[in-house]
C-alpha positions in Angstrom: 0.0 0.0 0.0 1.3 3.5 -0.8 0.2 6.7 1.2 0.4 10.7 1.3 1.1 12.1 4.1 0.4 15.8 3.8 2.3 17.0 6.7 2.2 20.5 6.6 -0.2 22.7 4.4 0.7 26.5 4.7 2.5 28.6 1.9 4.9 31.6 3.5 3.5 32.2 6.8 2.5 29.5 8.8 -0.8 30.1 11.3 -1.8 28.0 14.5 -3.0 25.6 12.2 -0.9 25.1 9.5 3.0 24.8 9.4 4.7 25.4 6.4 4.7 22.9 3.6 5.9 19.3 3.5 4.2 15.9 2.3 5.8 12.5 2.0 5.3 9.3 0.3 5.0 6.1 2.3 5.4 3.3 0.5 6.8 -0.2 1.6 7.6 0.8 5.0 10.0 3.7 3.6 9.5 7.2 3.5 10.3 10.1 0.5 9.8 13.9 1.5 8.4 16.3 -0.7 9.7 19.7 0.4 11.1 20.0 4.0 9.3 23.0 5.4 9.8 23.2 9.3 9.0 21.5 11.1 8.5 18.3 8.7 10.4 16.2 11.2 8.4 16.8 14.4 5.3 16.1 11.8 6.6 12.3 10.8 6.7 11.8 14.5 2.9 12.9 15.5 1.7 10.6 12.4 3.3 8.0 14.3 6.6 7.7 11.4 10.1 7.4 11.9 12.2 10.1 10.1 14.8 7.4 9.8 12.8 5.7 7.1 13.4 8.5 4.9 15.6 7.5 2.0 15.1 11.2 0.0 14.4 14.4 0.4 12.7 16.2 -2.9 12.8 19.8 -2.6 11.2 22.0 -5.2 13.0 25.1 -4.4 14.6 26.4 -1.6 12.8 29.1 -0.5 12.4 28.6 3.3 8.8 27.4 4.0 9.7 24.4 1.4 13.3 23.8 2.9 13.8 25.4 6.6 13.6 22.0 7.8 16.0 20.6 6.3 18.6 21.3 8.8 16.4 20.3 11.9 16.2 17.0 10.0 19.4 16.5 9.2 20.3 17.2 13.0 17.5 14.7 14.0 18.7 11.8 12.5 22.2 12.6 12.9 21.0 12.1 16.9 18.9 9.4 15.8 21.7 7.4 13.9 20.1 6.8 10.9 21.2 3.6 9.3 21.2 4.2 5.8 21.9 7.1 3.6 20.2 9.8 2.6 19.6 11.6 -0.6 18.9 15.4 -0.8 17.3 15.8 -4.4 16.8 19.8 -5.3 17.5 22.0 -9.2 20.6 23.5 -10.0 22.3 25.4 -6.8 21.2 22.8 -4.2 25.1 20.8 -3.9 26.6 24.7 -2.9 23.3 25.7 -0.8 23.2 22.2 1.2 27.1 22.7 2.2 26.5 26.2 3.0 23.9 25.4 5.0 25.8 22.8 7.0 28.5 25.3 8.0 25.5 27.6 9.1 24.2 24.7 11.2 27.5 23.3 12.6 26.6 20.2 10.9 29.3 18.8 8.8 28.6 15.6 7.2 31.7 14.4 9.6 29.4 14.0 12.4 26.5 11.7 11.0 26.0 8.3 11.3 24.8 8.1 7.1 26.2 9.0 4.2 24.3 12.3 2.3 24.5 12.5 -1.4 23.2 15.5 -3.5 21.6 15.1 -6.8 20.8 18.4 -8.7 18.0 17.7 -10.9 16.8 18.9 -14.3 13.8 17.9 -16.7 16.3 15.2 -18.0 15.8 13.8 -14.4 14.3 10.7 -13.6 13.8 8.9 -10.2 13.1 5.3 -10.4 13.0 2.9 -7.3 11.1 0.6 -5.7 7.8 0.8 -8.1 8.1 4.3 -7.6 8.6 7.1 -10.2 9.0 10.7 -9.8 9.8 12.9 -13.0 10.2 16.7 -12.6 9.1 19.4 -14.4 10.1 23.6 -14.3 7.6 26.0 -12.9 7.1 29.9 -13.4 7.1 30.3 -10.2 10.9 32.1 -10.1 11.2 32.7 -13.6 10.4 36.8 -13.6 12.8 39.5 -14.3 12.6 40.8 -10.5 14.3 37.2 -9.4 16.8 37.4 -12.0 18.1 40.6 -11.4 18.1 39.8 -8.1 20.3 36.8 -8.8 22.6 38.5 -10.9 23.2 40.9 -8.3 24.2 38.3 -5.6 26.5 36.7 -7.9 24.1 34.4 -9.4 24.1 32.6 -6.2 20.4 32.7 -5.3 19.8 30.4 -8.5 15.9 31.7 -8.8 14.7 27.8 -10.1 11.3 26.2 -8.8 10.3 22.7 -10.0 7.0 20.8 -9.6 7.4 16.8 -9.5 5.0 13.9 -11.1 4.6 10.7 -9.2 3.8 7.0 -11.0 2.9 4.5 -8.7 0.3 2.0 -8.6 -0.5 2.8 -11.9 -1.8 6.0 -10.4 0.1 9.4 -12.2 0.0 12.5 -9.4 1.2 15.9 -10.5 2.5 18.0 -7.7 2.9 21.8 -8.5 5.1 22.9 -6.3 5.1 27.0 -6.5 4.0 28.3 -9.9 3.3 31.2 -11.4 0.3 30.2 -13.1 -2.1 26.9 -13.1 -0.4 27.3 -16.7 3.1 25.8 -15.9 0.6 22.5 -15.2 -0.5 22.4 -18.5 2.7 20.0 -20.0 2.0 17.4 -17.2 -1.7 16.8 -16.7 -2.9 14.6 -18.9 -4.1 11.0 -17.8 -3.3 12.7 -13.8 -5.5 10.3 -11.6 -4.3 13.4 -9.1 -3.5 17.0 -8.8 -2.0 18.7 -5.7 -2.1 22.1 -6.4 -0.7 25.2 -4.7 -2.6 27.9 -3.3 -0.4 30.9 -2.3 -0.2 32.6 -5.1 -3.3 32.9 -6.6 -7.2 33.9 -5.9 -9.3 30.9 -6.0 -11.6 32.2 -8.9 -8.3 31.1 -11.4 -7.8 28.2 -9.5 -11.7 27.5 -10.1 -11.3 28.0 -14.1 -8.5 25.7 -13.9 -10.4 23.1 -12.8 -13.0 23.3 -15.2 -11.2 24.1 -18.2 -9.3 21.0 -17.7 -11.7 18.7 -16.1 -9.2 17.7 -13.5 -10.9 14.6 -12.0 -9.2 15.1 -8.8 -8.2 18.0 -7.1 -6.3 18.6 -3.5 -5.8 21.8 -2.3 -2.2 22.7 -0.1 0.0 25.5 0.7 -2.9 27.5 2.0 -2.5 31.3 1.8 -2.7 32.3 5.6 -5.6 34.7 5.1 -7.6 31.5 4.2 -6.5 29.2 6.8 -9.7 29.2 8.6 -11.9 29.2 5.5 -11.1 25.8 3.7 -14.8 25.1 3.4 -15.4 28.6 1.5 -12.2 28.0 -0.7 -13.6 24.2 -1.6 -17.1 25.4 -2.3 -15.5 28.5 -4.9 -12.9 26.1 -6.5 -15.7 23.6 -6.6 -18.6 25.8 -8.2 -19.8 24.4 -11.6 -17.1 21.7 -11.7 -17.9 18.1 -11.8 -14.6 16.6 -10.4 -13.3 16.2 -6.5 -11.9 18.7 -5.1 -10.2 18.7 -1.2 -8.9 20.8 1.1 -5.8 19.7 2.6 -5.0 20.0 6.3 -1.7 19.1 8.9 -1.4 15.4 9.2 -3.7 14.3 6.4 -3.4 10.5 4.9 -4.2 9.9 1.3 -4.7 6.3 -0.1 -3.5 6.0 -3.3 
């Protein structure tokens, strides 16, 4: 049996209910993160999961309510002794960020009990283990001028690239956003989806509604929830939902999906 676990479910500010966004994949007893945002690790835990039965980490970009956990995690099963290793998947940038971020931390890979790889990934990319496929696909989401400049200014060390991901397994094909720019950047990746977890921080829900109907997604789930609508999930499903024939969810902390 494979699982979601939507761990946590707001975009850049967290509230009382929601902490910033992370999801993983259970599948086989093992565990692969999607996005680290803190504090991902205490999250495993109240789900009743071991962070030690994490074999990757998938980040789609690294601003810090998709990767501020990362370091907290890395500590934790440093602690922990995690057997195996771990992998740290992210796009172009992540190899310099994740050592930078170590000498931040005080965490050099010295100290831990696993080995940690890095694998930058690009559309050429293609993750294949254990009946499970993840393919990854560029978003919008960092592409403008403003991030650019911005980039070129610091060197060209920011590296302004955001990915979304599509998952294959059991026969089932899930498209994960990630940040976008627009519903838009989807558009290459959804047919034949079974699934679609879609942002929602950067966007009204009147788009995201239009989206839905103009592709007949058949499945909708809802996640990284603008704070201003944290309390209002049932409003958001009921716009989103108006005049479209397909499913369409909320997600909340510490949600389990069958798939």
């Amino acid at each position: 049996m494979t699982e979601l676990l939507i761990l946590g479910t707001s975009a850049g500010v967290s509230t009382a209910n929601r902490h910033h966004f992370s999801m993983a994949i259970k599948r086989n007893g093992r565990l692969y993160l999607i996005d680290c945002g803190c504090p991902a690790n205490m999250l495993l835990k109240k789900m009743g999961e071991d962070p030690r039965n994490i074999d990757a980490v998938f980040l789609t970009h690294w601003h810090p309510d998709h990767a501020s956990g990362l370091p907290m995690l890395i500590q934790d099963l440093q602690l922990t002794y995690k057997p195996e290793g771990l992998s740290i998947y992210g796009p172009a940038g992540t190899d310099r960020k994740l050592a930078q971020l170590q000498k931040m931390f005080i965490l050099p890979p010295e100290i831990y009990p696993f080995n940690l790889h890095t694998i930058e990934y690009d559309e050429e990319t293609v993750f294949d283990f254990d009946g499970l496929r993840i393919e990854f696909f560029r978003t919008n989401h960092l592409a403008q001028e403003n991030w650019k400049k911005l980039d070129e200014k610091h060197g060209h060390e920011i590296t302004p690239i955001a990915y979304g991901l599509v998952l294959y397994v059991d026969g089932k094909k899930i498209v994960v956003s990630g940040d976008v720019f627009s519903s838009n950047d989807l558009l290459p990746v959804l047919p034949y989806a079974d699934l679609v977890i879609h942002e929602f921080g950067h966007m009204p829900p009147n788009k995201l509604n239009a989206f839905v109907k103009e592709q007949q997604i058949p499945n909708l789930l809802i996640t990284h929830i603008h704070h201003e609508w944290d309390l209002r999930a049932d409003e958001l499903k009921d716009i989103v939902s108006e005049g479209h024939s397909g499913e369409v969810n909320v997600a909340y902390d510490l949600m389990r999906v069958a798939i």
